[in-house]
C-alpha positions as CSV (number, residue, x, y, z in Angstrom):
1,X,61.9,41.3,69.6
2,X,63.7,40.7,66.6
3,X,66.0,43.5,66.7
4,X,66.9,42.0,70.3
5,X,67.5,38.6,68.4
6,X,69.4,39.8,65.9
7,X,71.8,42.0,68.3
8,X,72.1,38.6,70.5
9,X,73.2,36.7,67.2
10,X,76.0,39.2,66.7
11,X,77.7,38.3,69.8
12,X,77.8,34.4,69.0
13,X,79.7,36.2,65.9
14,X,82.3,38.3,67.7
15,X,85.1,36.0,69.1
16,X,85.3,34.8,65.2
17,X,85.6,38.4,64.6
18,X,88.1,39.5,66.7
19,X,90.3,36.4,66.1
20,X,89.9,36.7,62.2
21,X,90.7,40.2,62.4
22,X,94.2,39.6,65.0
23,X,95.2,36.7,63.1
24,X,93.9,37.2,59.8
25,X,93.5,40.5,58.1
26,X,96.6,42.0,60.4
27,X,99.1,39.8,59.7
28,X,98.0,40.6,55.7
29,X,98.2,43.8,56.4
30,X,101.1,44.2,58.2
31,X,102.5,41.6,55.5
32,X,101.6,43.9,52.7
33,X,103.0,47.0,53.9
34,X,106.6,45.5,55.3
35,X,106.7,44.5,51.6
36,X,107.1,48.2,50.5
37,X,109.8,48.9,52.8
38,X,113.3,48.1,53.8
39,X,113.4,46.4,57.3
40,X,115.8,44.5,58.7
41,X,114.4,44.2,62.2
42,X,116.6,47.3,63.5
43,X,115.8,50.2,62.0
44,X,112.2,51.8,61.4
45,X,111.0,50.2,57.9
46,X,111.8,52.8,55.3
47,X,109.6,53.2,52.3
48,X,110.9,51.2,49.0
49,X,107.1,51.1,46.8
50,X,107.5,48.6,44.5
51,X,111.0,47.7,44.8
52,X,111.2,44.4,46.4
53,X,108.5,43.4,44.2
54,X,110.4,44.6,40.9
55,X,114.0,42.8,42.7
56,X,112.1,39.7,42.9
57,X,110.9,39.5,39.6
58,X,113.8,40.9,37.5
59,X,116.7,40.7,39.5
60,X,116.7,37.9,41.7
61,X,118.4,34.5,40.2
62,X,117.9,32.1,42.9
63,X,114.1,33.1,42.8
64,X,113.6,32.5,39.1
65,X,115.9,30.0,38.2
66,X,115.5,27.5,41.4
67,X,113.0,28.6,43.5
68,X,109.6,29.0,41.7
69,X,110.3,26.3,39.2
70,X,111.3,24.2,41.8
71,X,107.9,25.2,44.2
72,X,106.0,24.7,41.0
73,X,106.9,21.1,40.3
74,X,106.7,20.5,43.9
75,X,103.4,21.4,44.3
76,X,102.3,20.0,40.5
77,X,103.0,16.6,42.0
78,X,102.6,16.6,46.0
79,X,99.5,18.7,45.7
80,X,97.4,16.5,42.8
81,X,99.3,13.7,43.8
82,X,98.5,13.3,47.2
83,X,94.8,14.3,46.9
84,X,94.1,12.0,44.2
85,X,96.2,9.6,46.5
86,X,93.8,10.5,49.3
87,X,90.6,9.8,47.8
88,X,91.8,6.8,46.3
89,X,93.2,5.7,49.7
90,X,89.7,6.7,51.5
91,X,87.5,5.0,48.6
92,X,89.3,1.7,49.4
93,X,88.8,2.1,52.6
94,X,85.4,2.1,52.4
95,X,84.9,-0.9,50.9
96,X,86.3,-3.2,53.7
97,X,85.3,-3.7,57.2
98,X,84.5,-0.9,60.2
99,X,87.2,-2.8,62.1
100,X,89.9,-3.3,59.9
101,X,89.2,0.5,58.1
102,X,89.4,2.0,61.5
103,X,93.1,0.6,62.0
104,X,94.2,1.4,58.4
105,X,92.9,4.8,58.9
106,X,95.0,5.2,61.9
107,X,98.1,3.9,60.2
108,X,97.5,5.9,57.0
109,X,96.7,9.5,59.5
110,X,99.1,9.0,61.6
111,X,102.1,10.0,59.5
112,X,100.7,14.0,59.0
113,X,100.7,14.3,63.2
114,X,103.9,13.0,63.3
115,X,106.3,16.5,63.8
116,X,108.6,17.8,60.7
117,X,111.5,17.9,62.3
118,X,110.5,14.5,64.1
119,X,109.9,12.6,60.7
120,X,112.6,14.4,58.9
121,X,115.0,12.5,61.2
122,X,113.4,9.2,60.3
123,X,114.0,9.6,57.1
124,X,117.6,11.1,56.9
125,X,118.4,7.5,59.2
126,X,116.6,6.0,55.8
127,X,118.8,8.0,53.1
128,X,122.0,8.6,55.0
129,X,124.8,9.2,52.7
130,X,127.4,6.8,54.4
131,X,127.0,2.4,54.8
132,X,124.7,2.9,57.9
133,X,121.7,4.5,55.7
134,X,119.0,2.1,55.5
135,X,118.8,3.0,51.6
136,X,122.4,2.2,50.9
137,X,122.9,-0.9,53.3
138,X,120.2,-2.4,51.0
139,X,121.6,-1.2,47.1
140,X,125.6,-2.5,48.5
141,X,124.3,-5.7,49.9
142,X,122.5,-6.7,46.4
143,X,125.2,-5.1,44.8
144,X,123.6,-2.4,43.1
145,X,126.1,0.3,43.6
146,X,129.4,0.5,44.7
147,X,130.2,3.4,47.3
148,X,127.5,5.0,49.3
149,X,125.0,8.1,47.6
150,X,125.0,11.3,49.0
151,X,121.1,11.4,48.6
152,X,120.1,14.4,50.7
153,X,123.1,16.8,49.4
154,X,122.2,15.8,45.7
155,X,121.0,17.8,43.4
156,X,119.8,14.8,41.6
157,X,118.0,13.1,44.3
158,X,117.2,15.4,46.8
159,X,113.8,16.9,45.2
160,X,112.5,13.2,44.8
161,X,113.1,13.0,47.9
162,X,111.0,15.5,49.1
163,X,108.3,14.6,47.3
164,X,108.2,10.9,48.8
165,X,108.2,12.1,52.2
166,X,105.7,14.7,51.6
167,X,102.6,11.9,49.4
168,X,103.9,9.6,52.4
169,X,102.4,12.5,54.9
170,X,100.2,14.4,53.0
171,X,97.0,11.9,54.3
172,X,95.9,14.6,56.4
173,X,92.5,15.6,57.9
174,X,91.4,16.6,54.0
175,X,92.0,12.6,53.7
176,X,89.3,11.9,56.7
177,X,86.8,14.1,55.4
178,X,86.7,12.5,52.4
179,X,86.8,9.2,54.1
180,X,83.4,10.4,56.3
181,X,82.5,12.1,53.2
182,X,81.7,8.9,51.2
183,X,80.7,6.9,54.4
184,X,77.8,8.9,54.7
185,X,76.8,8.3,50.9
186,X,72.9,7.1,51.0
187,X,74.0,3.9,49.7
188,X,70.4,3.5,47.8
189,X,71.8,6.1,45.2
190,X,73.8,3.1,44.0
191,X,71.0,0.8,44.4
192,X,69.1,2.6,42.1
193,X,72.1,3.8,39.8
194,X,72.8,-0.4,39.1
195,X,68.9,-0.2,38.5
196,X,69.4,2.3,35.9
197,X,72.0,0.5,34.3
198,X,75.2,1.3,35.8
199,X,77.5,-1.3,35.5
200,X,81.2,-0.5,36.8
201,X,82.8,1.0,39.8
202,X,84.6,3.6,37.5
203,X,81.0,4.8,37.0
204,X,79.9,4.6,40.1
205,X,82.8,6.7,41.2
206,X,82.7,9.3,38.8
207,X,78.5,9.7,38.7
208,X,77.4,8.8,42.2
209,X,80.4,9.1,45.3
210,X,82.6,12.1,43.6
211,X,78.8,14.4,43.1
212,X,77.5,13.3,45.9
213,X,80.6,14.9,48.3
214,X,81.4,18.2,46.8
215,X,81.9,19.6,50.4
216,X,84.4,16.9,51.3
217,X,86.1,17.2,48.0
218,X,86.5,20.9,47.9
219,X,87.8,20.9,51.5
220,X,90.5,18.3,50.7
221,X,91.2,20.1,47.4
222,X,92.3,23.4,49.8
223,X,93.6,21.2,52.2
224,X,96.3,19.8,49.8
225,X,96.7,23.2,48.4
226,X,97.4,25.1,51.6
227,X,99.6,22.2,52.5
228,X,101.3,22.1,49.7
229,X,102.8,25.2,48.9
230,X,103.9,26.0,53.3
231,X,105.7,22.7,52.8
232,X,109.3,24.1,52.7
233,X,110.7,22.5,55.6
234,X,111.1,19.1,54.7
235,X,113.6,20.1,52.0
236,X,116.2,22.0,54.7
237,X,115.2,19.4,57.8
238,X,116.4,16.6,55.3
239,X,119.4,18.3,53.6
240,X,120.3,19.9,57.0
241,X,121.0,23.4,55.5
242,X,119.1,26.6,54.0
243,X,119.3,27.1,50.8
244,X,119.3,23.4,50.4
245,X,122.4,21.9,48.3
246,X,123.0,24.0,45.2
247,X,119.2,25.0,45.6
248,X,118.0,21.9,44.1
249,X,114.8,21.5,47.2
250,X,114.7,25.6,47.7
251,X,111.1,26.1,47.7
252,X,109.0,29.6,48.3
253,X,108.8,28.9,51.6
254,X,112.5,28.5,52.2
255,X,113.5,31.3,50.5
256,X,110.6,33.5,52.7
257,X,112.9,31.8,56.3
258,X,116.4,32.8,54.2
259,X,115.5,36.6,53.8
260,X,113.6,37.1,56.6
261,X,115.4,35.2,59.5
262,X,119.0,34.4,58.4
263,X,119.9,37.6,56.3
264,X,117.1,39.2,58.5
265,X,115.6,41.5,55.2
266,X,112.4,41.3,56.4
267,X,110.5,44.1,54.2
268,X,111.9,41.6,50.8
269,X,111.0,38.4,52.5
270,X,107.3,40.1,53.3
271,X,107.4,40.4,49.6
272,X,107.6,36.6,48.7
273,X,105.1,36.3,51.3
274,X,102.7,38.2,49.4
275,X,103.3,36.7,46.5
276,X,102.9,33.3,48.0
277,X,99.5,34.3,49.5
278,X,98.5,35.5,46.2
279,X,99.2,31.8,44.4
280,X,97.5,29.8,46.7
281,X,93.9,32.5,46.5
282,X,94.5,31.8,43.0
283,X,94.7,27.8,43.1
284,X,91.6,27.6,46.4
285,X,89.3,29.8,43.7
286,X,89.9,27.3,41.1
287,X,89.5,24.6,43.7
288,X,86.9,26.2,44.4
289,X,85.0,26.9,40.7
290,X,85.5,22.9,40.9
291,X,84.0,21.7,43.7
292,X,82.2,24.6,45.0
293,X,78.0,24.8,45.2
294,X,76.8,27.2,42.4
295,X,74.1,29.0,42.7
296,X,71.8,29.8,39.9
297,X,70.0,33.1,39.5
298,X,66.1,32.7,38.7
């Protein structure tokens, strides 16, 4: 009976299988070994070892001068940023009433369904670089500048940019969960917390609502992460062009759509790939070590 049990279980198991393994580990794969090659969607990928990896590391100047630090400060500030942003967003919420936090939840979701290219469009009306622009109607008419600013094909402004659209969108489902997350805190933990002696919210944040949703913390934490570093859009929706103005928004992401799908080196632009799947394992373990249950041996 049990062996029949256990060989029923397994079936509930294979469609996760089967789709983990197609869309998963082959992809990764696949990934991993167009990253030793040369392919340029032609010819039959010919074998390279470690050359792409050894061109992206010593002899490609975009990479190291724009790109990386560029996807590191990105993702320093969107990523931290907008979590911290979330819980602080879902904490408020909390505190008011089922009606009103309903609504605000809607208004603060509804920006991360709204499409890239869709919201990117909004935005470029804001920061148009000519009178019309939102952004500059409002700095001439008070005075503040003289001409119009080019924002999205400046090198100055552009990244900032980017970054504001991204916090203003990055209140996605990890933002929910930790919104149901502290909802469903047994509110006599605080009861007898104040009992205890516990006199501030900054306490009762930090000892009671963050321990108490681990789960909900840790999955916004890979949330933000995964987000985070696949944002690479937003730079060349707003700016209009890949690479981005002078390469100020080039992120990882853009650079992975410039090799592989406009100069169509596809065994290089694996590469990055690879690289950029090996950043964010690194960041969801330490997320991760975090927030993660640990288990303690006897």
């Amino acid at each position: 009976m049990m062996t029949k049990s256990k060989s029923r279980s397994w079936l509930f198991v294979v469609p996760y299988v089967l789709l983990f393994i197609t869309f998963i580990i082959i992809p990764i794969v696949a990934a991993l070994y167009l990253s030793l090659t040369y392919f340029n969607l032609v010819n039959f990928p010919s074998w390279l070892a470690l050359s792409n990896y050894i061109r992206l590391l010593t002899n490609d100047p975009e990479f190291m001068t724009y790109v990386l630090p560029n996807t590191i400060k990105f993702a320093l500030i969107v990523g931290p940023g907008g979590y911290m942003l979330g819980f602080f967003l879902a904490w408020s919420l909390s505190q008011v009433t089922p009606k009103a936090r309903t609504i605000m939840a809607i208004v603060i979701y509804s920006p991360s369904l709204t499409a890239g290219v869709a919201m990117a469009v909004l935005w470029r009306i804001i920061f148009a670089g000519d009178q019309s622009g939102y952004l500059n109607a409002f700095l001439l008419n008070l005075s503040l500048i003289q001409e119009p600013i080019q924002w999205l094909q400046s090198p100055e402004h552009l990244m900032n940019i980017m970054i504001i659209v991204s916090l203003w969108s990055s209140m996605g489902v990890g933002f929910l969960a930790m919104l149901a997350g502290i909802l469903n805190i047994d509110q006599e933990l605080y009861e007898a917390a104040y009992i205890d002696g516990m006199k501030s919210r900054f306490q009762e944040i930090f000892y009671i609502t963050i321990p108490s949703m681990k789960p909900q913390m840790l999955f916004g934490a890979v949330m933000a992460i995964v987000n985070t570093f696949n944002v690479g859009g937003i730079g060349v929706a707003l700016s209009g062009t890949n690479p981005t103005p002078q390469y100020a928004g080039q992120l990882i992401v853009n650079h992975i759509e410039d090799y592989g799908f406009i100069r169509f080196e596809m065994g290089y632009a694996a590469a990055i790939s690879v690289v950029l799947l090996v950043i964010v394992y690194f960041f969801s373990r330490l997320s991760w070590r975090l927030f993660g249950e640990r288990r303690h041996s006897k």
